[in-house]
Structures are given as structure tokens and as C-alpha cells.
N, C-alpha and C positions, 0 to 999 in steps of 0.2 A: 377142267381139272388137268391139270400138267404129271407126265407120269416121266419119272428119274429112274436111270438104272445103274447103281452103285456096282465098281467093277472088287472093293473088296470093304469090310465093316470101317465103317467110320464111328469116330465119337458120336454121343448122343447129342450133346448141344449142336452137332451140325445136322441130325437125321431128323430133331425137330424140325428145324428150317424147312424142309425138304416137304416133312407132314404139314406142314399147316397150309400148305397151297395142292399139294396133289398128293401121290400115289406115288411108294417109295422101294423097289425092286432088287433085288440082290443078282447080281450074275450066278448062274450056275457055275461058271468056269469062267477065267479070263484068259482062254484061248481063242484063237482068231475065230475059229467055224462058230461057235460058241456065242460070241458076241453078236456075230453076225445075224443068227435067227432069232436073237433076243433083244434087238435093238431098233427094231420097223418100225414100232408106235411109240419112241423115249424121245420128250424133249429136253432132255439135261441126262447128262453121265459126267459121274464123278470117279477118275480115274487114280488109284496109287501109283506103290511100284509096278507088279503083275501086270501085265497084258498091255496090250498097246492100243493105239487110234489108229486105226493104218487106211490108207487111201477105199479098200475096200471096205473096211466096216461106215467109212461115211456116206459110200457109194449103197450102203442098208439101211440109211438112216435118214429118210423123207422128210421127217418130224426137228427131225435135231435141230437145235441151234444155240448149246453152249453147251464146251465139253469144260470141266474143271479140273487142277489138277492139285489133287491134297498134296505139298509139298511146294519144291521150286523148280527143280527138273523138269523141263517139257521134252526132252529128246525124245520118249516115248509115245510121243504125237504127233501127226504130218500135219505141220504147222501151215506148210502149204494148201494141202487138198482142202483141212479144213478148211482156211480163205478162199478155196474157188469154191465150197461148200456154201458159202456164206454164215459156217458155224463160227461164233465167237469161244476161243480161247482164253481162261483164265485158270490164274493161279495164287498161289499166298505167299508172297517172297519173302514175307518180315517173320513167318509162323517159328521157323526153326531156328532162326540165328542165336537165342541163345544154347538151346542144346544141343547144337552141334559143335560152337565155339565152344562148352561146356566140358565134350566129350573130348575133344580134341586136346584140351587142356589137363583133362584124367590121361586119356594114352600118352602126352607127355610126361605126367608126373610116374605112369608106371614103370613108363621103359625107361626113364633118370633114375628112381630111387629102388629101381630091380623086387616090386613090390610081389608078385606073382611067381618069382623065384621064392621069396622068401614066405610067401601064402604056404606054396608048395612044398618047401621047406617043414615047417611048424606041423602041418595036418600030416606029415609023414614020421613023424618022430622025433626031427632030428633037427634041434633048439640051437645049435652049433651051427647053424647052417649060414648064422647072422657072421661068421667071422669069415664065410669066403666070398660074401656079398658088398661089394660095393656100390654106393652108384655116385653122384654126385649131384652137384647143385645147380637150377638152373638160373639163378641171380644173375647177373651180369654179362649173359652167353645170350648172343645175338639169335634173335628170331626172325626168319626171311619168309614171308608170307606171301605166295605167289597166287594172285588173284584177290583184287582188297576192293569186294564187293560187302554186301551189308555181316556175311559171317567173318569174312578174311580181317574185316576192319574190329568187329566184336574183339576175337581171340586177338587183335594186338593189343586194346586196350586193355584186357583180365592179364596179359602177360607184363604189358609194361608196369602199370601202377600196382597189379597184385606181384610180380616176381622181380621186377627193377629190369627187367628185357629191354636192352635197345632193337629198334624196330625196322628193319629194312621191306620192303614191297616193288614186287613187279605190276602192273596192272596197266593196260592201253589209255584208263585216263590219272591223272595225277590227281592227290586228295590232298590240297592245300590244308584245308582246315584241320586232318588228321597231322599234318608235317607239323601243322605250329603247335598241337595238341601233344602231341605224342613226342617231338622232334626226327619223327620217322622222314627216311632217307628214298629215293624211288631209282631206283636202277631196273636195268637192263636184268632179264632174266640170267642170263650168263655172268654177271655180275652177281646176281642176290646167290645164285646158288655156288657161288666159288668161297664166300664170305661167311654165310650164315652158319651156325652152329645147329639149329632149328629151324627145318626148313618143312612148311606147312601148304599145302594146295586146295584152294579154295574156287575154283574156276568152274563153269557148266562143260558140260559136254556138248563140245561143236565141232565141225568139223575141222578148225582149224588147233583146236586143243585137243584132239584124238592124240593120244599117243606123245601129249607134252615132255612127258618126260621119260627118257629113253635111255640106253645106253650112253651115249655121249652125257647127258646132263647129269649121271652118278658119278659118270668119272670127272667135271668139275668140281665135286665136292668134298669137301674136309672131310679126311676118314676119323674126326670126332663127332662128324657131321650125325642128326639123325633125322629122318624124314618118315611126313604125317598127310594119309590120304583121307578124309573125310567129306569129297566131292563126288566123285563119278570114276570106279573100276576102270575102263578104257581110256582116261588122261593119264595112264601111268603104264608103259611097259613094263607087266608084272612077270614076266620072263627075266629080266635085265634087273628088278629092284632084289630077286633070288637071288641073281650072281653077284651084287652089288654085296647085300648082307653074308651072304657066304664065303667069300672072296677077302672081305673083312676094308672092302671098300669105302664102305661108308660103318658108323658104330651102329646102325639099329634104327626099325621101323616102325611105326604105327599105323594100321591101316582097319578099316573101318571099310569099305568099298571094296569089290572084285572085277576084273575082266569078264568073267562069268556069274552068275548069281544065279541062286545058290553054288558057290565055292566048288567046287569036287573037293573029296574027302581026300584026295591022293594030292592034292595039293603042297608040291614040295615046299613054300614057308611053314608049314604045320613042323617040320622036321627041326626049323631054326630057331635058337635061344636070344637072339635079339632082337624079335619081333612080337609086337603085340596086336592082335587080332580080336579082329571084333567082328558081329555078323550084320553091318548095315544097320546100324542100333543108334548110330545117333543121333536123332530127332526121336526117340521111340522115349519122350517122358507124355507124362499126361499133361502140364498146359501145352505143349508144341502140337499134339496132339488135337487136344480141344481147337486151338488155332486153325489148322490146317483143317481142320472137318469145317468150318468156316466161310472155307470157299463156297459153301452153297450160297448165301447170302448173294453175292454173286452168280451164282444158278439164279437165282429169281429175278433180282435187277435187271438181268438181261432179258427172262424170258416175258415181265413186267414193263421190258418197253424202256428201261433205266440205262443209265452209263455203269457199267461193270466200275470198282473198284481197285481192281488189277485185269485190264486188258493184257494179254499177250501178245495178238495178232490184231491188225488193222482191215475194219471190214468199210467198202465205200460208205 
């Protein structure tokens, strides 16, 4: 019997999977020490956001040999140690892409059409509120999608044929199929972001996208420009996106991901009126959900001897 130890609750259609071959364990805590003493006899762990794989929880882990990750993000796992582990890594890449492109698509429509001003407005009294409220339209205002992997490619399609968006992308390989599709355009980063009226980031965190966009890359952009992070908190120097929105550099943000997580409360975007904030909510519907708990299936394929369905890492 194969015993699993879930580092936080997953759906149930995934926690079946897990019961009908072994024994299915909740982490106490998904801190390092933590893992550590509760992970000697687990052949499968299914990891969220919380807690990480780090070179020494594999180095307590005799038994292992496939870590999961509900989601698409594996930064949270040494992708390396795993491989000299001989643990196979997997993950659900397809699980979110709608509700992320979904959500992404809401923080546009809120921070255009100033809907949360005017939420705020109505449940305060004051019905007047509708005449100092502007926002505008986003029909025909160029969308600049920077990373046009399976989400970045979603939210262009809902934008172009749902709002009439012409579609520009940065990404290291070019998507023919979506150019002839969409008539989307493929530029240089420095290029999409000098251009774009809407400009969206979609990218993993890697080392080479730490800190993509920085200083320098707000100041290329149109101060009607507004930019939307629903990737990964540290692609974005969120120091520089403050002075960017305060400054009146760019018109306003949407952001979904932090450089820290959980946020601090003293977080000075909290203070700014053209920023819309979310707490890392957007993949949190119930099918993305259901999906992502999924990845067990792949917990058993591997530990059954099968070819995973979404490998991560290459094992001899």
C-alpha cells in the first residue's frame, strides 16, 4: 500500500485517486522541520502554494519518488536534487488556464470600468458617486501579453474576439498558428511594452524572468498604459510598479501575485486608487480546482510503474 502526504487539502475527486491505492496523510505544517519528520515512509507528496521541496526534505525522503504539484508553478521545488533523487516531478499545466485568463480578464474589466470605486460608492450612500466616475472602453486598445504560454494565449483570445483587442506578444518562441488566428503581432519585449495599452504577464518564475519587469520597463510605457500580474509575485519589481502607479506613470494596475506572500498589511499599493488587488485567487474556482487535485493520477502512474502524463523533470 503506497502512503501520500498532502502538504495542504485538495479537492476530493483528487483525494479519491490517492485512497483507492494507499493511505492518504495531511502535513501537520508545511514548514521545512515539519516535512522533514513526516516524510521518511511517503511515496508520493502533493505540494500547493505553502511549503516547499527543498534539497533536504528529499534528503528524508527514502521512499519518495513522485512529488506533484497542484498547479503550474514548480519554483517551489528543487527540480534539480529531485533528479539526483531519482524523484519524478509532475504537474497540471492545462488545470488553470481558464481561471486565470478568466480572472485576469475581471481585473481588466474592474480597473477600466472603475467598478469597486463605484461598489464603494453605492454601499456608502452616495448614488452621485456615478458622475465623478469615469472609466472607459477597452474595444479597440491594444493588448500586449508578455509570456504567450497556454494562459497568456487563452486571455488573448477572450480579449480579441470577446472585446475587438488587437493582440501583441513577447514570448522566446513564436505562435504562428495564434498570428494567423488572432492576427497577433510578436515583438520584442521593449517593443510590446512601449505600445500596448494593456499589458498582461504571463511567464513562470525563472531565473531569468526574476524581476522582468522593473524600473526601466514602466518607464517604456504609455501613461494610459495599465498592467496585469497574475503569474508569479517576484517577475515584477513591486517597489518600481508603486512609484510607477503613484507617480502617475503608468494609469493603473492589476495584480493578483506578491513578492511576498501573504502580502504585509503595510503594503503601500493598499494606499493607491488605481490599483486592483487580489490575494493569489485566480485559479481558486472549483473545476481549476478539481483539475489541479488531478495531478494524483499521475502520483499513481508513476508509482505503478507508468509514464506520468505531465513529467516536469527527466529521470535516466
Amino acid at each position: 500500500m503506497y502512503r501520500f502526504l498532502l502538504y495542504e487539502p485538495i479537492h476530493e475527486a483528487g483525494s479519491q485517486v490517492l485512497r483507492a491505492v494507499g493511505e492518504v496523510r495531511m502535513a501537520s505544517s508545511t514548514d521545512e522541520d515539519t516535512i522533514v519528520k513526516e516524510i521518511g515512509d511517503i511515496d508520493g507528496v502533493v505540494v500547493r502554494a505553502k511549503g516547499r521541496v527543498t534539497r533536504r526534505v528529499l534528503e528524508h525522503a527514502p521512499r519518495l519518488k513522485v512529488v506533484g504539484r497542484h498547479g503550474t508553478g514548480v519554483d517551489n521545488i528543487d527540480l534539480g536534487a529531485a533528479t539526483e533523487h531519482g524523484v519524478q516531478v509532475v504537474k497540471t499545466p492545462e488545470a488553470t488556464t481558464e481561471a486565470v485568463a478568466e480572472h485576469t480578464v475581471g481585473l481588466m474589466l474592474a480597473l477600466s470600468k472603475k467598478i469597486l470605486q463605484g461598489d464603494a460608492g453605492i454601499r456608502s450612500g452616495h448614488f452621485d458617486v456615478r458622475y465623478s466616475l469615469m472609466g472607459r472602453e477597452m474595444c479597440g486598445r491594444i493588448l500586449g501579453v508578455a509570456g504567450f504560454g497556454r494562459i497568456g494565449r487563452r486571455l488573448a483570445q477572450i480579449c480579441h474576439f470577446g472585446l475587438g483587442m488587437p493582440i501583441l506578444y513577447y514570448d522566446v518562441r513564436p505562435a504562428p498558428e495564434l498570428e494567423r488566428q488572432l492576427g497577433a503581432r510578436r515583438l520584442e519585449l521593449h517593443e510590446l511594452l512601449a505600445s500596448a495599452e494593456y499589458i498582461s504577464v504571463h511567464v513562470p518564475l525563472l531565473p531569468q524572468t526574476r524581476g522582468l519587469i522593473g524600473e526601466a520597463e514602466f518607464a517604456l510605457m504609455r501613461p494610459d498604459a495599465m498592467f496585469f500580474n497574475a503569474s508569479r509575485g517576484p517577475v515584477v519589481d513591486e517597489g518600481a510598479l508603486y512609484r510607477a502607479l503613484a507617480a502617475g506613470i503608468i494609469a493603473g494596475a492589476g495584480i493578483d501575485v506578491y513578492e511576498e506572500e501573504p502580502t504585509p498589511a503595510d503594503n503601500p499599493l493598499f494606499g493607491l486608487e488605481n490599483v486592483v488587488l487580489t490575494p493569489h485567487m485566480s485559479a481558486n474556482t472549483e473545476e481549476a480546482m478539481r483539475k489541479m487535485s488531478l495531478v494524483t493520477e499521475d502520483l499513481v502512474s508513476v508509482l505503478q510503474g507508468r509514464k506520468p502524463r505531465y513529467p516536469v523533470n527527466q529521470l535516466d
